[in-house]
C-alpha positions as CSV (number, residue, x, y, z in Angstrom):
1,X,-147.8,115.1,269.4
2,X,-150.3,112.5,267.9
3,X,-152.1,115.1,266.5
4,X,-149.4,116.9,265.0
5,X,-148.3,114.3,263.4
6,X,-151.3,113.1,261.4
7,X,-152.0,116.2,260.1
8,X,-149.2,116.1,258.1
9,X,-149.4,112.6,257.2
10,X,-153.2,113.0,255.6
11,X,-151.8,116.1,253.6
12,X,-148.9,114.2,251.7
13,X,-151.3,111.4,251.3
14,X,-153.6,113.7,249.5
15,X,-150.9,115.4,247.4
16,X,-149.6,111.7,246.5
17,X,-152.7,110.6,245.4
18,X,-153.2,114.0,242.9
19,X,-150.0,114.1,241.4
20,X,-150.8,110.3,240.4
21,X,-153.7,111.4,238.7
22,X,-152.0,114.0,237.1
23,X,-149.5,111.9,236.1
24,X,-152.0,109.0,234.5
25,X,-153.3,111.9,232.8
26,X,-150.8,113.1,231.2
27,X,-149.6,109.5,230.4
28,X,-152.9,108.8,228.5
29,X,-153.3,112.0,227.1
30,X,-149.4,110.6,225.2
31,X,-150.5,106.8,224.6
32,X,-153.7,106.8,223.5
33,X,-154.2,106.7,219.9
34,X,-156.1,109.5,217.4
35,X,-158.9,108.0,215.8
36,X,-158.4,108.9,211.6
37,X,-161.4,110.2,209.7
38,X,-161.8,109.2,206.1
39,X,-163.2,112.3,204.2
40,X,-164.7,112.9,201.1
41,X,-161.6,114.2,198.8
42,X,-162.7,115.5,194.8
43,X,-160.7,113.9,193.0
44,X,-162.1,115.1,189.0
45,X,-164.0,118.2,188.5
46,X,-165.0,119.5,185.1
47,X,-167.5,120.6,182.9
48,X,-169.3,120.0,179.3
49,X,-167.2,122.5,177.7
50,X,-163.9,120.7,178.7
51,X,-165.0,116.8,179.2
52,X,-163.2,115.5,176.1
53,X,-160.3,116.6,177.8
54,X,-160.2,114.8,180.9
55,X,-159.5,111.2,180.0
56,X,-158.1,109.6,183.2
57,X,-154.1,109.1,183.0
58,X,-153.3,105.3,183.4
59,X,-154.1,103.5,186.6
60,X,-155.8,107.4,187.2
61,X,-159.5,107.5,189.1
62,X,-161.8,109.4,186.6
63,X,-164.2,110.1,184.5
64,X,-165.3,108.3,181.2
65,X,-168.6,109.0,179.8
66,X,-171.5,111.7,180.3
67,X,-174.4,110.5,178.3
68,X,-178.3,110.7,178.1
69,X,-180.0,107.9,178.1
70,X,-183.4,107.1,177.3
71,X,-186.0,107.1,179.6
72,X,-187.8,104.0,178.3
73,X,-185.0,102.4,179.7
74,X,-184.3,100.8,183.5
75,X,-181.1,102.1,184.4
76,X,-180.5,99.5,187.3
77,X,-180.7,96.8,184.8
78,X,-179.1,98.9,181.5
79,X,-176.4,100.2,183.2
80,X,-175.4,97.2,185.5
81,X,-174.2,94.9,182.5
82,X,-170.4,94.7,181.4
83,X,-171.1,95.7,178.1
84,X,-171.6,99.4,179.6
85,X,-167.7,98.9,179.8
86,X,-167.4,99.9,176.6
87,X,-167.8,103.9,175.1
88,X,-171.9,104.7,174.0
89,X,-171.3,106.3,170.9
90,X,-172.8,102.9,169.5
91,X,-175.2,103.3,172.2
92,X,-177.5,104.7,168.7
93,X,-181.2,103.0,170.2
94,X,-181.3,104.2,173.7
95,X,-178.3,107.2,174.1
96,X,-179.0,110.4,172.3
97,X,-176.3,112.4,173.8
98,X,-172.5,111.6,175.4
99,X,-169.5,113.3,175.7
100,X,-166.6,110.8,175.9
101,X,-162.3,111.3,176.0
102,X,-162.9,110.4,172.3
103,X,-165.8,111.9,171.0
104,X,-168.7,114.3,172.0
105,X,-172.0,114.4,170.2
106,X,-174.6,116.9,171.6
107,X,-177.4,116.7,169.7
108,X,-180.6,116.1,171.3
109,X,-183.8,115.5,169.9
110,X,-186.1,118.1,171.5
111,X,-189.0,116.6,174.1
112,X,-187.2,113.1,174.0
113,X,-186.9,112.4,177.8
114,X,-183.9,110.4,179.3
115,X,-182.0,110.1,182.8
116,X,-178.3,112.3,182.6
117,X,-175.8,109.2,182.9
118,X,-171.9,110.3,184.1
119,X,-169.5,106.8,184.1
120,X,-166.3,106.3,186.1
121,X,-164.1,104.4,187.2
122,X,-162.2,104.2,190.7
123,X,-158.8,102.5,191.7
124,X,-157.7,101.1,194.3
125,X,-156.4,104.1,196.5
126,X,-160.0,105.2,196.5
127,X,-162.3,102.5,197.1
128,X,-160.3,99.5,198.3
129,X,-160.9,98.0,201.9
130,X,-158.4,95.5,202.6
131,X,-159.8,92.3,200.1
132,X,-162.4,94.7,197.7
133,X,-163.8,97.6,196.5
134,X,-166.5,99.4,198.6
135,X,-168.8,101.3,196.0
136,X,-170.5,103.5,198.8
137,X,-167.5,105.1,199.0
138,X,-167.6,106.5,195.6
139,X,-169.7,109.5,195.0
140,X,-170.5,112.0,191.6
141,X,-172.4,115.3,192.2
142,X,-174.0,117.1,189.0
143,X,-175.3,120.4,188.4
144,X,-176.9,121.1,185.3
145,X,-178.3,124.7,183.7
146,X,-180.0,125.9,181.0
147,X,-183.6,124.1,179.7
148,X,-183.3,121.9,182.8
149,X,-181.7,122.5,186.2
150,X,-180.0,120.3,189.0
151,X,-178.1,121.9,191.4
152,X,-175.0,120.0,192.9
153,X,-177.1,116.1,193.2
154,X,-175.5,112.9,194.0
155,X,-176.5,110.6,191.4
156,X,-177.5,106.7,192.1
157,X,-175.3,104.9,191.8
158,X,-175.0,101.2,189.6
159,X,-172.3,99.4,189.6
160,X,-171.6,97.3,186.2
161,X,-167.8,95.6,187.1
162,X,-166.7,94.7,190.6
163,X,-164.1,91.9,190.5
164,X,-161.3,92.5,192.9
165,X,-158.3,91.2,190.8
166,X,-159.1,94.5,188.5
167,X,-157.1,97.8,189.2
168,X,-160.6,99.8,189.3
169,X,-164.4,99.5,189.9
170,X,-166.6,100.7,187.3
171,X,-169.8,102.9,188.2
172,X,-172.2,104.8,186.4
173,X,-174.3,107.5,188.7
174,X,-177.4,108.5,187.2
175,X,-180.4,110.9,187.8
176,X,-184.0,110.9,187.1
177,X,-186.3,113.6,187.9
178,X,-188.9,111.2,189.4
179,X,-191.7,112.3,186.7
180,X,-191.4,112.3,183.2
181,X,-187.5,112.8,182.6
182,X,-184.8,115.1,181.3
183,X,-185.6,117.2,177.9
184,X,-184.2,119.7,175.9
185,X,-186.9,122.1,174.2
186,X,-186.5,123.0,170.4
187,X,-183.6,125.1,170.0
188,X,-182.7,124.9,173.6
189,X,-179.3,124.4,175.6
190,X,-177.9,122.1,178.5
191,X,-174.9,122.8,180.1
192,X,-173.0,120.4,183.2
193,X,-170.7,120.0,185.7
194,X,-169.7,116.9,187.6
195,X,-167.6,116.7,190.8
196,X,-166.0,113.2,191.0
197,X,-165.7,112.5,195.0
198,X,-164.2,109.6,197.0
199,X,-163.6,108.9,201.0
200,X,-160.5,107.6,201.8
């Protein structure tokens, strides 16, 4: 009789134990939170044909300026300072080319090198953390064709207003070819497009 009667007893002891297991299971597999993954979203794509049409929209992330600028220049230091705030048109001793909401002016002298400068600005539903703006969480890809090519590059990136009582930060992104800079040949041609990216 003993032995009857254990048997049974070990069997709903092991069947207890797995449908508690079970049960935890499917009790975490309810409870425990999803993690959320920021991703990088584009949030302003456009090219040189159309960039005097894409002013931002108020309180909008976007673009503001595409310009050259020259390569005797040192763009961490030129294109840190508050003044960049403004457009470059007056820019006349170290931009030769920008395209702006206002104004576009093309014309490059031919051989003059430079570093391809895009400018933008990014609210708060972009780049904000809590108590400021996180500029590594900004990002602007160019492509350019025709006498010189870059295909789909993140520029560097300098930042020239951070102040967290301000609706955006203000970045310029900027490339250099790491030898002797951009040029356009005599005659030539240049023709971009910039992605505007942000992870949130």
């Amino acid at each position: 009789m003993k032995k009857e009667y254990k048997e049974p007893k070990k069997a709903g002891i092991r069947v207890g134990v797995v449908s508690g297991l079970i049960i935890l299971l499917v009790t975490l597999s309810f409870t425990m939170p999803t993690p959320v993954m920021e991703e990088w979203q584009i949030i302003w794509k456009f090219n040189s044909a159309s960039a005097s049409e894409n002013a931002p929209g108020a309180g909008a992330s976007g673009w503001l300026a595409t310009f050259c600028l020259d390569y005797a220049e040192t763009p961490a230091n030129s294109l840190k300072t508050n003044a960049t705030n403004g457009t470059y048109d007056t820019w006349t001793t170290n931009v030769s080319g920008y395209a702006n909401a206002d104004d576009t002016n093309y014309d490059l002298a031919s051989e003059d090198p430079f570093y391809f400068v895009v400018r933008a600005r990014f609210n708060k539903t972009h780049c904000w953390d809590v108590t400021q703006f996180l500029d590594s969480r900004c990002s602007i890809r160019l492509t350019v064709s025709g006498d010189e090519t870059i295909s789909d590059v993140e520029g560097t990136r300098v930042v020239s207003m951070n102040n967290s009582g301000y609706d955006y930060i203000y970045i310029n992104f900027y490339w250099d070819d790491a030898v002797d800079g951009y040029r356009i040949t005599d005659d030539g041609s240049l023709a971009w497009n910039v992605t505007i990216s942000a992870k949130y």
